[in-house]
Every structure is written in C-alpha cells, then in structure tokens.
C-alpha positions in Angstrom: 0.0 0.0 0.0 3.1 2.6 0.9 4.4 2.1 -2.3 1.3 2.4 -4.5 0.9 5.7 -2.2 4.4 6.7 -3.1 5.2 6.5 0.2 9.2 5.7 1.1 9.2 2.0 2.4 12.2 0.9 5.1 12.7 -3.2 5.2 14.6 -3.8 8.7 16.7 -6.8 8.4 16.6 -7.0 4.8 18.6 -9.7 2.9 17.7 -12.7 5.6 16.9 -15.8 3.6 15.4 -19.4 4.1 15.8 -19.9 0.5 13.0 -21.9 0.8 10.1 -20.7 -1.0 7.3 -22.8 0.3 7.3 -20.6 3.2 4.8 -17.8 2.7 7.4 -15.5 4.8 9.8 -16.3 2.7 7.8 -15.0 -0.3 6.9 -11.7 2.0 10.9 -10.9 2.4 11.6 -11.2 -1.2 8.5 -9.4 -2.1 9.3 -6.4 0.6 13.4 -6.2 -0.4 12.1 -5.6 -3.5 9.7 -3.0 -2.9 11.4 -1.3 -0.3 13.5 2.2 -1.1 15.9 1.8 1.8 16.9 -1.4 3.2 18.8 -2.3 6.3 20.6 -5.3 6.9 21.5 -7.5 9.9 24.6 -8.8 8.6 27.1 -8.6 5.4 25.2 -11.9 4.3 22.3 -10.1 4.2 23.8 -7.2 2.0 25.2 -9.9 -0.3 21.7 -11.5 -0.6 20.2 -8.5 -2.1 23.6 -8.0 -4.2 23.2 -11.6 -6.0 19.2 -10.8 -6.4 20.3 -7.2 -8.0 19.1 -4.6 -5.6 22.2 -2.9 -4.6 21.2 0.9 -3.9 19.3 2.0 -1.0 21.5 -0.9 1.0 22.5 -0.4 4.5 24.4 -2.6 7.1 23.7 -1.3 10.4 23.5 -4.5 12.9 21.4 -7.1 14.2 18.6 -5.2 15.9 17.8 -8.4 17.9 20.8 -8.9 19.2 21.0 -5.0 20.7 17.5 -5.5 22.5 18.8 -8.5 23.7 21.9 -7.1 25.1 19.8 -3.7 26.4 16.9 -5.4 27.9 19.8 -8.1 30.0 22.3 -5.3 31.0 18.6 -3.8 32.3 17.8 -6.8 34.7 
C-alpha cells in the first residue's frame, strides 16, 4: 500500500533468507526487499543477498537489531 501511495518504504533486516520458497514469509521478504527504497541489513550476508538478487542501492548494514534489545533489555535486569 506505501508504495502504491508513493510512500518511502524501510525493510529492517533485509537480505535474511530461508531460501526456501514454500514458506509464505519467505515469499513476503523477497517481495518487501524488492519493494522497499531503503533497506537495512543485519549482517554482510544479508547485503550480499540483495547483491546476487540485483538490488544494490538504498543498502545499509547497520547490525542485528535483535541482538542489541537483547543485550539492552539483559544489562537492564
């Protein structure tokens, strides 16, 4: 809907694959790195995902955002 609204779309932890497609969340990652203008990814891998798939510009790596709420919500306890 953003993008038919021409609306900028952000994918947080772009580039993460199963590689396999009978998982419908595998079909929504694909379908969202494509669409997205800016994508940020977890990990290099992630960033070379989208490179073999073609979508180079707009690509971020910037961390695993799991892993720092992780670490934040444990140095909290």
């Amino acid at each position: 809907m953003a993008s038919k609204l021409g609306i900028k779309l952000i994918h947080i932890e772009a580039g993460l694959r199963s590689f396999n497609k009978k998982m419908p969340e595998e079909i929504n990652r694909i379908i969202t790195d494509r669409i997205a203008d800016i994508l940020f990814c977890s990990s290099e891998t992630g960033v070379k995902h989208l490179k073999n798939e073609g979508i180079v510009n707009g690509v971020y790596e910037c961390g695993d955002i799991m892993y720092d709420s992780l670490l934040l919500f444990c140095l909290e306890l």
